[in-house]
KEMARKOL-726722 format. One line per field, with one value per residue: residue number from 1; x, y, z of N, C-alpha, C in turn; residue in three letters. Coordinates in Angstrom, 3 decimals, padded with zeros to 6 digits. Layout:
i <- NUM; ...
n.x <- X; ...
n.y <- Y; ...
n.z <- Z; ...
ca.x <- X; ...
ca.y <- Y; ...
ca.z <- Z; ...
c.x <- X; ...
c.y <- Y; ...
c.z <- Z; ...
aa <- ALA; ...
***
This chain:
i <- 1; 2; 3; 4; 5; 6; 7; 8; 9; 10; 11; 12; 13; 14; 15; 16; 17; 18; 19; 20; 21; 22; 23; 24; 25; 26; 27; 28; 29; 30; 31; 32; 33; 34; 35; 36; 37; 38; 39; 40; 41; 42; 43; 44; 45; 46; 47; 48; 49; 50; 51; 52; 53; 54; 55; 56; 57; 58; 59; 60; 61; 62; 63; 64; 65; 66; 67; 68; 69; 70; 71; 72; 73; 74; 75; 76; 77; 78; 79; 80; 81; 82; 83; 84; 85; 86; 87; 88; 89; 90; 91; 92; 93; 94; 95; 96; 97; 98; 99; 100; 101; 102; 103; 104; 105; 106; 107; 108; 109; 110; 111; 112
n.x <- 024.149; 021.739; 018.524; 017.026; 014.428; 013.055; 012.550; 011.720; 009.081; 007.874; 008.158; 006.384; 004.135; 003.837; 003.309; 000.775; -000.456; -000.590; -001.726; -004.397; -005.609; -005.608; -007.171; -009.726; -010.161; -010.506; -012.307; -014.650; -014.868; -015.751; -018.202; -019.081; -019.871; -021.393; -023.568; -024.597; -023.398; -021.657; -018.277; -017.142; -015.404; -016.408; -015.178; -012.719; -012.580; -009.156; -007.911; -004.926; -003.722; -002.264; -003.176; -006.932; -009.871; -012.167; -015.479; -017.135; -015.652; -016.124; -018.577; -018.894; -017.980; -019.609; -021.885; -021.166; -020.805; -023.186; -024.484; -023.322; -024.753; -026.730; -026.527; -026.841; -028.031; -028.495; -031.107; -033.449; -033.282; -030.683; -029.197; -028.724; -028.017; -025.209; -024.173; -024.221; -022.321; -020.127; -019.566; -018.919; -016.480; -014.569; -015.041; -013.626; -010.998; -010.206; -009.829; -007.881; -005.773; -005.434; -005.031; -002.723; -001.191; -001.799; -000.270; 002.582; 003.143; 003.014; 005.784; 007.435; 007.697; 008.447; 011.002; 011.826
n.y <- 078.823; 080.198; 080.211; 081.495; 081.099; 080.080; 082.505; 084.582; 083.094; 083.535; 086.193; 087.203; 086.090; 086.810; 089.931; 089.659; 088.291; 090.517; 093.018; 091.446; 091.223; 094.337; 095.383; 093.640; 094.654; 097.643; 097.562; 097.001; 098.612; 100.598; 099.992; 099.568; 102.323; 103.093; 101.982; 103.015; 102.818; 104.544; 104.170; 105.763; 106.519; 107.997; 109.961; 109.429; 110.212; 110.667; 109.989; 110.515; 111.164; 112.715; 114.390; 115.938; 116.139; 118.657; 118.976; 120.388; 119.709; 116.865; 116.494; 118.251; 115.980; 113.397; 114.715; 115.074; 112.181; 111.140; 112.622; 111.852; 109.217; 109.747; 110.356; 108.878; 108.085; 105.586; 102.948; 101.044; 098.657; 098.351; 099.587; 097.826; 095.021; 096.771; 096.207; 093.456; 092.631; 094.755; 092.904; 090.444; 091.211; 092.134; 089.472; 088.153; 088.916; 088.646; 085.932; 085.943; 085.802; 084.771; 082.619; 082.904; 082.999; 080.374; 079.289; 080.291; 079.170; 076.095; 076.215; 077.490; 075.553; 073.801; 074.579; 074.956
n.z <- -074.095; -075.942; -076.336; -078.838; -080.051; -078.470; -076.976; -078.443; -078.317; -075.994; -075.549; -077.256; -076.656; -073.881; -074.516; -076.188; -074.350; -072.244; -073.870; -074.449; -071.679; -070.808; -072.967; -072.730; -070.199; -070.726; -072.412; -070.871; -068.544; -070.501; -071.161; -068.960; -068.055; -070.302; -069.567; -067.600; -065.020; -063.962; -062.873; -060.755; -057.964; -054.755; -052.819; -049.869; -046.697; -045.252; -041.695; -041.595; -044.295; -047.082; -048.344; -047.557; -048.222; -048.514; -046.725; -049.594; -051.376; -051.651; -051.705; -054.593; -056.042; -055.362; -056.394; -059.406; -060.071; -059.553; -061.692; -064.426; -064.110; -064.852; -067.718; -069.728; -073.158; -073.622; -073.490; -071.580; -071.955; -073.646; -071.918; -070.161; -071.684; -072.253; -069.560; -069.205; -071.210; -069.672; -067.931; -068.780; -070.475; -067.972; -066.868; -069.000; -068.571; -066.421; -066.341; -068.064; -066.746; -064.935; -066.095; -066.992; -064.577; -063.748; -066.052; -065.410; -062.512; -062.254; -063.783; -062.304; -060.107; -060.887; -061.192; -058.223
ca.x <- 023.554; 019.978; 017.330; 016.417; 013.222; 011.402; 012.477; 010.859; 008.079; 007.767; 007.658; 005.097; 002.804; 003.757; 002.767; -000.383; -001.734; -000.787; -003.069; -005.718; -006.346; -005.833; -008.071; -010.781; -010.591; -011.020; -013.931; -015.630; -015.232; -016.487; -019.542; -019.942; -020.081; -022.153; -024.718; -024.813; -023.484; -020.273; -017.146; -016.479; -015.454; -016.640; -012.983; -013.259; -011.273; -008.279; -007.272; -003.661; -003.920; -001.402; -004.425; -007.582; -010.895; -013.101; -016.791; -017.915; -015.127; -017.012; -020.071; -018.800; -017.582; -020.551; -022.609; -020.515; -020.868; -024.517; -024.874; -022.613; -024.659; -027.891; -026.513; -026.476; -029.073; -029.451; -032.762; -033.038; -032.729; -029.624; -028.326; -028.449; -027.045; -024.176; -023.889; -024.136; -020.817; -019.087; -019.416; -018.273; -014.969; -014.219; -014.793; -012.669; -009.833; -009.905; -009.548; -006.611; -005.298; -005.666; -004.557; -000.845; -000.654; -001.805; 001.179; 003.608; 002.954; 004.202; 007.055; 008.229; 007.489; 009.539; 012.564; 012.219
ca.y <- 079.140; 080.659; 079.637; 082.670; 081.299; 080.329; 084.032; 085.368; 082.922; 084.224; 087.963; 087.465; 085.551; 088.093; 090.799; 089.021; 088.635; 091.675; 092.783; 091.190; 091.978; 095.511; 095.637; 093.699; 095.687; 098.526; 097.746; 096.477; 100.144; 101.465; 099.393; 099.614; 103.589; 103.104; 101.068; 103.597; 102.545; 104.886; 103.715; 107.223; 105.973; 109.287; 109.936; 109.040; 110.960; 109.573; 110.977; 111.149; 111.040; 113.797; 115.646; 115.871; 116.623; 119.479; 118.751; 120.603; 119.104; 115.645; 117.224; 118.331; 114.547; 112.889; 115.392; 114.702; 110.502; 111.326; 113.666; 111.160; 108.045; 110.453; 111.193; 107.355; 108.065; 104.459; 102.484; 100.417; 097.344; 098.723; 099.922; 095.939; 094.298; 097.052; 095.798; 092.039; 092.766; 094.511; 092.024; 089.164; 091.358; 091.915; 087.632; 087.668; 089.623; 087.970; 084.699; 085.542; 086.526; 083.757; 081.251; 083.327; 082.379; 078.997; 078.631; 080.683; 078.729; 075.322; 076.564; 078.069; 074.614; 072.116; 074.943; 074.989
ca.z <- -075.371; -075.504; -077.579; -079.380; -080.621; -077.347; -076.043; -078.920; -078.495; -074.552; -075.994; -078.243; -075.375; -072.724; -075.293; -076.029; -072.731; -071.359; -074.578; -073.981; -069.994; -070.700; -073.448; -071.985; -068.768; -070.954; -073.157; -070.039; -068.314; -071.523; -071.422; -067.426; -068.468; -071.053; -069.115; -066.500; -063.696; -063.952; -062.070; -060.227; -056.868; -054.121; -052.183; -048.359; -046.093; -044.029; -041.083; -042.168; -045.561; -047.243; -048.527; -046.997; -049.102; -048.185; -047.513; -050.485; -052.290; -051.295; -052.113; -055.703; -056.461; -055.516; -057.723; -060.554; -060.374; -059.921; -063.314; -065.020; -064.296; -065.663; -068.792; -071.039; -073.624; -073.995; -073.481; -070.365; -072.679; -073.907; -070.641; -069.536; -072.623; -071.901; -068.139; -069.549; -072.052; -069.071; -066.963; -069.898; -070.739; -066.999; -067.445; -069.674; -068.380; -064.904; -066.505; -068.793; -065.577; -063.831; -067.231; -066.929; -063.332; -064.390; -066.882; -064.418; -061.307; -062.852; -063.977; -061.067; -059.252; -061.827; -061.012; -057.105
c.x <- 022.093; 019.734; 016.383; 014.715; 012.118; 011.843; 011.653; 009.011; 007.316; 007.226; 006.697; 004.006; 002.832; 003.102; 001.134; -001.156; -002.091; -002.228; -004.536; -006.431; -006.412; -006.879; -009.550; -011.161; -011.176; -012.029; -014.498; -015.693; -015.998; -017.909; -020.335; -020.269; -021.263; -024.034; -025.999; -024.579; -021.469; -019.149; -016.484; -016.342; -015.767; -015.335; -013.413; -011.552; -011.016; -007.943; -005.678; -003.030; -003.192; -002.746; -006.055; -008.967; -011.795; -014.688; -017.741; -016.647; -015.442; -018.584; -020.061; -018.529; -018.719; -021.853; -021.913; -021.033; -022.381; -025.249; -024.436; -023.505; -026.255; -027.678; -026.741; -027.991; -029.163; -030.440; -032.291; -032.462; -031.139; -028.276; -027.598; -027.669; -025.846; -023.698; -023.405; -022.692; -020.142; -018.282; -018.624; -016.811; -014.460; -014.273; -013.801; -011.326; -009.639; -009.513; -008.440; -005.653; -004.773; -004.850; -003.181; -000.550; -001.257; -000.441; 002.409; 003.695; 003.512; 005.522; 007.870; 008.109; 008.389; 010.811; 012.827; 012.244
c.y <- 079.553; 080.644; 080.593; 082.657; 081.338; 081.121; 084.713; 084.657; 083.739; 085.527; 087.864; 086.806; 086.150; 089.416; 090.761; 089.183; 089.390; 093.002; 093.011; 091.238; 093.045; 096.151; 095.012; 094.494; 097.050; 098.938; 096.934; 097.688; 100.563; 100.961; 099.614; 101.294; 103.887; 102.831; 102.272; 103.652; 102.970; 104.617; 104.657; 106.404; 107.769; 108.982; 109.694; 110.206; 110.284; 110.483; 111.740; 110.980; 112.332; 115.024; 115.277; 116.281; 117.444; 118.607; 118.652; 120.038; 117.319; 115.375; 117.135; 116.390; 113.547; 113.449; 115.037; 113.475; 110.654; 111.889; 112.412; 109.975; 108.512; 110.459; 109.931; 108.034; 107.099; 104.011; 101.629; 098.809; 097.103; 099.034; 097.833; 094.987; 094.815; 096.699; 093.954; 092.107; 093.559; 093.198; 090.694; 089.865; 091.807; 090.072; 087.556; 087.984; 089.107; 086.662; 085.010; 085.722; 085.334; 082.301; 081.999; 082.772; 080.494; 078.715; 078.757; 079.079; 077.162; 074.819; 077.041; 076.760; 073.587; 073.084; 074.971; 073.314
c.z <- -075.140; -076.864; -077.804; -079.801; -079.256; -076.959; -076.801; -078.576; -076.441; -074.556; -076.101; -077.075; -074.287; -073.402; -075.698; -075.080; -072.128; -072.484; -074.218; -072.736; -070.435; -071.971; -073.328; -071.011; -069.504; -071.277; -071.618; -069.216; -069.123; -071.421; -070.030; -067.699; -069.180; -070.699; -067.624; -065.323; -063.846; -062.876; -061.073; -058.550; -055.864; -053.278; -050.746; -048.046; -044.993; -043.104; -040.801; -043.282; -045.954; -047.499; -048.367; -047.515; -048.012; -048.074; -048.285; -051.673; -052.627; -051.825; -053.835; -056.582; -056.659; -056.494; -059.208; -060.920; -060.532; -061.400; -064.198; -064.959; -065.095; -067.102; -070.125; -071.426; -074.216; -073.453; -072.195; -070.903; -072.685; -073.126; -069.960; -070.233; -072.328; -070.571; -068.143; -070.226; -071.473; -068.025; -067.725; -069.937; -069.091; -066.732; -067.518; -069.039; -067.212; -065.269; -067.680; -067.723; -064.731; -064.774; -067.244; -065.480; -063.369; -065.174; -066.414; -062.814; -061.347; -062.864; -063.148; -059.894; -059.701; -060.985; -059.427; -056.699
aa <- UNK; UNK; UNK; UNK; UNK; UNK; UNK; UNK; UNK; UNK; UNK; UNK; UNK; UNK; UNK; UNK; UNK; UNK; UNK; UNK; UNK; UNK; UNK; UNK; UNK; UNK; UNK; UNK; UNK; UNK; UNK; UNK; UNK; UNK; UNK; UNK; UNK; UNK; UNK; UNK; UNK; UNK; UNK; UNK; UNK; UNK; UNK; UNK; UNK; UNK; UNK; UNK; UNK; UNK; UNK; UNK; UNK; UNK; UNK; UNK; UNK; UNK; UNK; UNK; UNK; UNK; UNK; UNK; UNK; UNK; UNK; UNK; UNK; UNK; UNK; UNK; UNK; UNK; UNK; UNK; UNK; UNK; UNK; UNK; UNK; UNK; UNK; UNK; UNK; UNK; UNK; UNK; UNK; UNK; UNK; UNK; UNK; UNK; UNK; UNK; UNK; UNK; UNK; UNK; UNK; UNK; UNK; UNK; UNK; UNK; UNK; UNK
***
């Protein structure tokens, strides 16, 4: 027999969490963006990597992240408070993260 309600209640707290990481992670990009300190990673080249970046295609990338971290026309104040509230919803989102493998980890210990 299955117990329809705690599956729905499972949904709804898998739905939830997944939620709330992916919308902290997001507004905490938005804010690390905001702050100035854009997330552009520059590409490294592998030596057998399927595709292989040009120098000036290395060149163009790192010009880009550079323009991009120029462009916040907020205040330096402003820039910091936004660096302070990525850093809180990256917080946050690492620790709902960490409270599912908290409630998982348990449960997978009573059944082994």
């Amino acid at each position: 027999m299955i117990d329809w309600l705690a599956f729905v209640i499972v949904l709804v707290s898998a739905l939830a969490g997944a939620s709330i990481v992916v919308a902290a992670f997001s507004f905490g990009i938005r804010l690390l963006t905001l702050s100035g300190r854009t997330p552009i990673v520059t590409p490294a080249e592998f030596t057998d990597a399927i595709t292989i970046m040009t120098p000036s295609e290395i060149a163009q990338a790192e010009k880009r992240a550079a323009k991009a971290a120029r462009k916040s026309p907020l205040t330096e104040g402003q820039k910091k408070a936004a660096f302070v509230g990525a850093c809180a919803f990256f917080t946050l989102s690492a620790l709902a993260v960490l409270f599912g493998i908290y409630l998982i980890v348990p449960a997978l210990h009573a059944l082994g």
